[in-house]
N, C-alpha and C positions, 0 to 999 in steps of 0.2 A: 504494500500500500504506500502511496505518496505520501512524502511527509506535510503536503498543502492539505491532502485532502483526510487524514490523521485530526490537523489543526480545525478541520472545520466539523469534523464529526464531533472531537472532543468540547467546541465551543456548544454543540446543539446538546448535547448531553451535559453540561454543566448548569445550562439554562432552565434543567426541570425543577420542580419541586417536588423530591424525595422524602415520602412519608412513613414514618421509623413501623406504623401496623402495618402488614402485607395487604395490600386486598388484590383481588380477581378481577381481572377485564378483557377482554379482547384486546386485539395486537389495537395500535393508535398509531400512526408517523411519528415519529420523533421530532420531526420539525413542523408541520401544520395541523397534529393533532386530529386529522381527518378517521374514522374507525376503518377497517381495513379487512378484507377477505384474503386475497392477496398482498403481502408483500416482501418487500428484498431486506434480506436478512444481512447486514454488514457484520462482520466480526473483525476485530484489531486488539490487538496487545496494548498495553499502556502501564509504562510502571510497573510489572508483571501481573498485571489486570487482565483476562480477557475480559470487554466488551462487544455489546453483542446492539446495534440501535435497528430499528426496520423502518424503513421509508416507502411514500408511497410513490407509484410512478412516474408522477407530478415531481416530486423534489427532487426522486433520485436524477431525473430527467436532468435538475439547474444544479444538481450538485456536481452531474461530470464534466 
């Protein structure tokens, strides 16, 4: 993975708000929050982190 496109995932995923109870939902975009049947599953290392974000076709679209 690009180290730009690293920078921009990890920006979308710092931007959530992470809620310390677990709850249950369907897949969501990462970045426009849309609910989702399908989508693209990115996974990257960070920090010896895997992360895992899903985007929908729309974002994945302006994200490459």
């Amino acid at each position: 993975m690009k180290s730009a496109d690293k920078k921009r995932y990890l920006k979308t995923v710092r931007g959530w708000n992470i809620k310390t109870n677990p709850e249950y939902r369907s897949f969501r975009c990462a970045n426009c929050q849309k609910h989702l049947h399908k989508a693209w599953h990115i996974w990257f290392d960070h920090e010896g982190y895997k992360c895992e974000i899903h985007l929908c076709q729309k974002c994945y679209s302006k994200k490459q």
